[in-house]
N, C-alpha and C positions, 0 to 999 in steps of 0.2 A: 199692135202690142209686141214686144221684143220679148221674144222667148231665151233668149240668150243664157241669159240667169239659170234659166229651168233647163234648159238642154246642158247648162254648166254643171249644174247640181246633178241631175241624173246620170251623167257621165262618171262626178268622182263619186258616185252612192255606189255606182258598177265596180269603180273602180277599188273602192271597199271592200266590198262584196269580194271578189276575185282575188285581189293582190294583198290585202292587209296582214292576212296571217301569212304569208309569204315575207312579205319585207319587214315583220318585225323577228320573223324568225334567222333570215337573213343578216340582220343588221347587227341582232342580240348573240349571233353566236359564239364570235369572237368574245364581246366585250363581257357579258351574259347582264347586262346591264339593262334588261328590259324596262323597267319604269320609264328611263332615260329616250329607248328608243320609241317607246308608245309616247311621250312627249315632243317627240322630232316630227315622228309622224303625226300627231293632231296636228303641230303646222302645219307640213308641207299639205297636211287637206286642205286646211284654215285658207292656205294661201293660192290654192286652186281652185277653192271657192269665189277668190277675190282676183284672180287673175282669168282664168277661162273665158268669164263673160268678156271679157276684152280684147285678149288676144288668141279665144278658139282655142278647141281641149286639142290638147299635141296629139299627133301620131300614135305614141306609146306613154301613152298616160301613168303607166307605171313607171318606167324608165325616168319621166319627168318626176314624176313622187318620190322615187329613189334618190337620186340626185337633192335634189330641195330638204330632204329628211337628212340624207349626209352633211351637205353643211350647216342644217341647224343643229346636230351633235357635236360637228367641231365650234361653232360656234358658243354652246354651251359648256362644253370643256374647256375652252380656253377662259370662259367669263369665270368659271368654278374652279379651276386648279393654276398651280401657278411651277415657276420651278422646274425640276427635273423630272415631276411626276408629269405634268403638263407635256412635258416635249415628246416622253414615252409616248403619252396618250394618244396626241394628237400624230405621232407618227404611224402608231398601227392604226387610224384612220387613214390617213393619208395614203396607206398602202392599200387600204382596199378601196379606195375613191379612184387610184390610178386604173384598174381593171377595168375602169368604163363596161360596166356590165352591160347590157339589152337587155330587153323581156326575153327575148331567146334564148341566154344565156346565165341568167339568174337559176341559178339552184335553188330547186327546193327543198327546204330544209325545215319545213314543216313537221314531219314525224318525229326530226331530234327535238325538235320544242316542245314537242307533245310527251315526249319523254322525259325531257328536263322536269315540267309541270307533274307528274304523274311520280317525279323519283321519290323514294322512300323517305329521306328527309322533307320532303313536302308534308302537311299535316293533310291526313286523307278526305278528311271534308272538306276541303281547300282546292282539291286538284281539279273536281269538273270544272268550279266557277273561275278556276286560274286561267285553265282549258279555253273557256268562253270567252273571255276577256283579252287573251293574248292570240289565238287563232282567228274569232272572229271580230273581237273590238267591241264587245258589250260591254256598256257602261258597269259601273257597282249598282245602280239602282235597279235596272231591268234585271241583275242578276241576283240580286237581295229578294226583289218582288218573287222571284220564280221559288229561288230557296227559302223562301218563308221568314228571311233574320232583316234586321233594320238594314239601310242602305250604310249608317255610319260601321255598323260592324262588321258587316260585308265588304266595305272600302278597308279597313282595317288589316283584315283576314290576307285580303291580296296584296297590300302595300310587305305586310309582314312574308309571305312568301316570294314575295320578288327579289326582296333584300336577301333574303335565306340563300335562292340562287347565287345571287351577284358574292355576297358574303363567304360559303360555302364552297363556290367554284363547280357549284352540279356542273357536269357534262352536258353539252347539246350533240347527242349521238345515241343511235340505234345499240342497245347493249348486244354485248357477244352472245352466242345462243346459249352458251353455258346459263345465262341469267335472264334469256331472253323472254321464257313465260311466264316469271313471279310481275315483273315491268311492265309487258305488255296485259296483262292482266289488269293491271293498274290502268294505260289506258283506258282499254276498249270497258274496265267499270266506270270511268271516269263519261265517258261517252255515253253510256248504257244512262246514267246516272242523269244526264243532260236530257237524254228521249224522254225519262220517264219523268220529270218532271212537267215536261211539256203535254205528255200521255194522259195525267191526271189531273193537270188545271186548276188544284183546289179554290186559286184565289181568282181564276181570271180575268186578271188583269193586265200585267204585262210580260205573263206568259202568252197570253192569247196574240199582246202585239205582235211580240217576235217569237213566233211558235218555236220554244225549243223544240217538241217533238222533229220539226223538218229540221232544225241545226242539228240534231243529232245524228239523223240518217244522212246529211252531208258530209258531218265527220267521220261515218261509217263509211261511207261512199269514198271518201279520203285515203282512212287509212286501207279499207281494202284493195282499190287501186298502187298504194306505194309499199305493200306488202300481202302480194297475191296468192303467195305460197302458204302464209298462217290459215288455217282453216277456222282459227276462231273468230279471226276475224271476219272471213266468211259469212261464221255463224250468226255472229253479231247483228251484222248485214241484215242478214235474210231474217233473224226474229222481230227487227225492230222493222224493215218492209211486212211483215203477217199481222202486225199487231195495226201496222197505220192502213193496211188494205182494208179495217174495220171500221175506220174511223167514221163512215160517212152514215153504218146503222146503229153506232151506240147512244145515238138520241133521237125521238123520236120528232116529226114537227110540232111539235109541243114543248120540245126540248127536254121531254123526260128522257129518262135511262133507262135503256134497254138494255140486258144483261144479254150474256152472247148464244145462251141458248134458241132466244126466244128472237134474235134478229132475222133483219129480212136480209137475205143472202142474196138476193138483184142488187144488194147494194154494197155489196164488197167489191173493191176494187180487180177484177180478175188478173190485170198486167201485173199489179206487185204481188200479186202471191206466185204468178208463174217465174217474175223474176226470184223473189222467195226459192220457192224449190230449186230453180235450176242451181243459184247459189249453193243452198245446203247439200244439192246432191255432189257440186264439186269439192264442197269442205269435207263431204263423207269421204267419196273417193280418194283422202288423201293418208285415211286407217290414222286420224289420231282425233279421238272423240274427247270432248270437251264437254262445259258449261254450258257454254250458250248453242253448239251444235245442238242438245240433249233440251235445250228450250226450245230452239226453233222447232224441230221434232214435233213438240207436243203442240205449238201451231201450227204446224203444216198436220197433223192427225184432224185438229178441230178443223181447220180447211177444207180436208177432204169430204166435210158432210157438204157442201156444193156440190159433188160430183154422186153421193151413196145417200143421201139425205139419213144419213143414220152416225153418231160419232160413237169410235171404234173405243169403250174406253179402257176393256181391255189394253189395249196398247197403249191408251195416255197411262196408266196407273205400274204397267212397266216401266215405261221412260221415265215415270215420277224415279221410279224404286232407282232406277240407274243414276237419275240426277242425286238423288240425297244421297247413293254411297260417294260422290265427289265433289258434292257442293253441298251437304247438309245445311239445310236455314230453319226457319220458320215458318217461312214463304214457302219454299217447296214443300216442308210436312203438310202444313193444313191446303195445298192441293192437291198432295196425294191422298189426304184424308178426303177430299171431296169427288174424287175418280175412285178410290176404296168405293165409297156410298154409293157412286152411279153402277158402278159392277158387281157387287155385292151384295148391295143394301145399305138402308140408314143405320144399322145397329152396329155393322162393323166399320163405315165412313164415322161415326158418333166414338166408339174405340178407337178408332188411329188418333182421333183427335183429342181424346184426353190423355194419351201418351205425353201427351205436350204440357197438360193443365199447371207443371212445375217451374216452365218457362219465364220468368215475372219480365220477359219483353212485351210478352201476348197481353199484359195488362191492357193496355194501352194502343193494341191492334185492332181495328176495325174487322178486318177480315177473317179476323178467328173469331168473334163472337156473331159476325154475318153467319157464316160458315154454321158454328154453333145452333145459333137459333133456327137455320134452315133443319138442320138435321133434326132436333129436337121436333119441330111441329110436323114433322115426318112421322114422328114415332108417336104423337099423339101429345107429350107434352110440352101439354101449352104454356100454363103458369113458367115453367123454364125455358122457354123459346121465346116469351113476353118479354123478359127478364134479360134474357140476354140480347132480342132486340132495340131493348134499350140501351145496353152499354152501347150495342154497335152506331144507334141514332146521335146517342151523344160525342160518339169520338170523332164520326163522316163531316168531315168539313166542305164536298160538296155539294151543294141545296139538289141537285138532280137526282142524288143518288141518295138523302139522307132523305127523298119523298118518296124513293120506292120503299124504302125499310120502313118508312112509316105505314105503308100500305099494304105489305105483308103483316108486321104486327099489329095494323086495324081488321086485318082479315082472321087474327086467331081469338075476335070478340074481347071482352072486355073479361079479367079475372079478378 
């Protein structure tokens, strides 16, 4: 049997993999004409698919993709414009086609595209999935299925910010430091936003295929390497390795959910949480504490019950207090309302958390009426920890986790 085909195909899947957000960031910088370039590029795979098996994946399989992508742009340029605008076009192609680049010497230019995607004229629930689509080549459907919205509006969403770029003129560049952490914040949420969809799974489907959670710590793994010096990035890094070090005990073989208390700690990954630390302790060392340094913290604090078999929460319910004076949410109050309640008790964890009761996002939070209900049947009542086990049952859209809330509020008896 001729494998040919299949050692073709797993050649340019690598070669995806590795080079796609590289040469569409390359190609688009000049022109900023990304739709265009992700259309060059489906050929030049198209036709690596179709030539390989025949004539053997080249040398530098990218260099060969580069090349075959450049002339299907002029070749599409010349079919679409005509005239004077045409000659401009095709000549600032032409100038960067004479460079005979190499894999060697191919810039990456990866970070400016991440940045282009992430600029402020981008609409912000638009940048992770932009992120995804132009760095690694997820389709709109696999990235519709992850973000919860139809694939037609999701295809929508990105054709509308691509144009914005090309239209608008966004930059593909690293902004000056003057502006450089309102931007790169924009990233590394952008990124954050990608993990944790992966993190939660609600519909698993074809989030599970293409685990954002690993694409995310890829693109953390990215941007930390092409800017070593940001410690939030760092940060970034090392929270989203603490939280996937988990991954392997928050179900149990039965595939219920195990909440992180109560996991079996033989099954945390011990390499990512040491590479974890080692990260966060170099983002500390560099005296400018952040968001997500101030998150990883509070997992690397729950970590440390591997080593003390006891979690310190004293110090989680500081870092809380630290994080909400510079990133106040929801999210961080109702878990520092819930490190309140492990240090304190449930009466004053039960008070931090109706500090919030005016909130009308908490409507429709899961984790504040979890949260809720746990501290209430703490304190004894049940009828209101029933009650609000309920909101929590019905908002949890995953079946793993909406069978333990069920089994907690079958544990406070029938009222």
């Amino acid at each position: 049997m001729d494998s040919r085909p299949e050692i073709a195909r797993a050649a340019a899947e690598a070669a995806a993999r590795q080079s796609y957000g590289k040469l569409v960031a390359f190609l688009a910088a000049r022109t900023r004409d990304v739709a265009g370039v992700e259309d060059a590029l489906a050929d030049a795979f198209a036709a690596a698919l179709e030539r390989w098996p025949q004539t053997g994946v080249p040398e530098k399989p990218q260099a060969w993709l580069l090349a075959v992508a450049r002339r299907r742009r002029v070749d599409a340029v010349r079919r679409r414009l005509t005239g004077e605008a045409a000659r401009d076009h095709l000549r600032l192609i032409a100038e960067e086609m004479e460079a005979r680049m190499t894999e060697e010497d191919l810039p990456d230019e990866r970070l400016r595209l991440m940045f282009a995607c992430a600029h402020p004229a981008i609409e912000a629930s638009v940048r992770a999935p932009l992120i995804l689509q132009t760095i690694l080549g997820f389709d709109a459907a696999t990235i519709a299925s992850a973000f919860l919205v139809s694939p037609a509006t999701m295809g929508q969403r990105l054709v509308r910010a691509k144009a914005r770029i090309r239209e608008t003129g966004i930059p593909f560049r690293v902004p000056e430091r003057a502006e450089l952490s309102e931007r790169l914040d924009a990233v590394l949420e952008a990124i954050y936003a990608t993990f944790a969809e992966g993190w939660s799974d609600p519909a698993g489907t074809e989030t599970q295929r293409r685990n954002l959670a690993t694409e995310g710590i890829w693109l953390g793994r990215l941007v930390a390497s092409l800017m070593p010096d940001e410690p939030e990035a760092l940060g970034l890094l090392a929270l989203m390795l603490f939280a996937e070090a988990r991954r392997a005990a928050r179900r149990n073989a039965a595939g219920d959910y195990v909440p992180l208390a109560e996991q079996d700690l033989l099954l945390w990954d011990g390499v990512l949480i040491d590479e974890a630390e080692t990260l966060l302790r170099r983002a500390a060392s560099m005296g400018m504490v952040g968001r997500y340094q101030l998150e990883a913290a509070v997992q690397s604090a729950h970590a440390a019950r591997r080593l003390t078999d006891r979690t310190d929460w004293l110090a989680i319910r500081e870092l809380y207090d630290a994080l909400l004076s510079i990133a106040g949410s929801p999210v961080v109050s109702i878990n520092r309302a819930v490190a309140i309640a492990e240090a304190e008790g449930a009466a004053a964890g039960l008070a931090a958390l109706y500090v919030l009761g005016d909130d009308k996002r908490l409507a429709d939070y899961q984790p504040y009426w979890a949260a809720r209900a746990g501290l209430l049947a703490r304190l004894g009542e049940k009828r209101r920890a029933v009650e609000a086990y309920d909101r929590a049952i019905g908002l949890e859209r995953d079946p793993a986790v909406r069978r333990f809330l069920q089994g907690k509020r079958a544990g406070l008896g029938e009222n």
